[in-house]
VOGU-3710 file (C-alpha; in Angstrom, 3 decimals, decimal comma):
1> xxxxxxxxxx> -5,046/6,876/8,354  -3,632/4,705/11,416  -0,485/2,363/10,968  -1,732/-0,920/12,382  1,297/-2,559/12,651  1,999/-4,503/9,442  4,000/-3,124/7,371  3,017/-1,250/4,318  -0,649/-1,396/6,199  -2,755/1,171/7,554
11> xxxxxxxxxx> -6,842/1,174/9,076  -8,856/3,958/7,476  -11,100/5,512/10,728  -13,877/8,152/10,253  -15,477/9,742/12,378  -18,687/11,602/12,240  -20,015/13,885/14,615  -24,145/15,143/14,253  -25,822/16,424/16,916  -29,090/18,026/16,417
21> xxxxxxxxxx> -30,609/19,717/19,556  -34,106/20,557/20,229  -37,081/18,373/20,057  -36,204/16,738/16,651  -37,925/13,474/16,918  -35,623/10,527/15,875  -37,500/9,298/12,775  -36,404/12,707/10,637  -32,838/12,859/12,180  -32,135/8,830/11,191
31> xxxxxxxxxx> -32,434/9,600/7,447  -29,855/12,412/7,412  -27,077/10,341/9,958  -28,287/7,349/7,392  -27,126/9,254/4,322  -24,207/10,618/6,116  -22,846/7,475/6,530  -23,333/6,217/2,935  -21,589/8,771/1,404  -18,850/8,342/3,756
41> xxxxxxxxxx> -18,796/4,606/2,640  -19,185/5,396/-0,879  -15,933/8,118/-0,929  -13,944/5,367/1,111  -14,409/3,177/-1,333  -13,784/5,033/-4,185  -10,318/6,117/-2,629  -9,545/3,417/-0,938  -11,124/0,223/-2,756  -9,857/0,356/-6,162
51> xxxxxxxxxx> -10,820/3,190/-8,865  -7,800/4,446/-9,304  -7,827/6,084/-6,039  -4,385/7,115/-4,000  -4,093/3,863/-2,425  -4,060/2,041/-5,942  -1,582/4,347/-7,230  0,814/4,016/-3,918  0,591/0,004/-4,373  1,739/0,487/-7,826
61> xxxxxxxxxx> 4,661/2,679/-6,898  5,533/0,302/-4,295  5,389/-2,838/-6,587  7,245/-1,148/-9,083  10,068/-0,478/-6,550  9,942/-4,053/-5,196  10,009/-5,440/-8,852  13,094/-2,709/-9,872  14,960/-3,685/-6,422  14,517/-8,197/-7,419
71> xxxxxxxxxx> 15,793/-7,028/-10,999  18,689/-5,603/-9,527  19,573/-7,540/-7,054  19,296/-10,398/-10,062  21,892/-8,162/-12,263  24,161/-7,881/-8,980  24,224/-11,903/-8,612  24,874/-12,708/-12,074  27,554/-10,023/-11,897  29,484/-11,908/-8,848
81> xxxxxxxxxx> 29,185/-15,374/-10,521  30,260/-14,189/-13,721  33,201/-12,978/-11,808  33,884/-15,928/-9,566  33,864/-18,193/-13,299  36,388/-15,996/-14,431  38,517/-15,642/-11,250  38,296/-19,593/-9,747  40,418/-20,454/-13,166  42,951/-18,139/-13,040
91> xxxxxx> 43,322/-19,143/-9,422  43,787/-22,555/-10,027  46,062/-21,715/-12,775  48,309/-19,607/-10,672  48,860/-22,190/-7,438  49,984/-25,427/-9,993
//
């Protein structure tokens, strides 16, 4: 995982290293990098691209602290007008 520079965003890389010495000829070493690759597509995408993998569950987490942090920061400004109602009266009261 690489930050790429927005936040709460990452790049996924893999890499994958094969070498196969000898006199292998390329037609029986291209099914085998093939496959390699797939499955490295298929496990990024199951972690990564929405079955419940670690990145889904981080999201959540994170939306349910966004969503907790709006609710109170809501509380906190009904709070201080409540208490600017009750105090601008009084106020006014006081200085006539």
């Amino acid at each position: 995982l690489t930050p790429n520079g927005r936040p709460e965003s990452f790049d996924v890389e893999y890499i994958l290293q094969l070498e196969i010495g000898g006199k292998i000829p390329n037609f029986m070493v291209a099914p085998i990098v093939s496959e390699s690759v797939k499955n490295m597509f298929k496990h990024a995408k199951d972690v990564f691209g929405g079955r419940d993998g670690e990145i889904d569950d981080y999201i959540a987490e994170l939306k349910a602290k966004q969503a907790q942090e709006v609710k109170l920061e809501a509380t906190a400004s009904t709070a201080v007008e409540d208490v600017m109602r009750n105090e601008m009266p009084r106020q006014l009261v006081r200085t006539s």
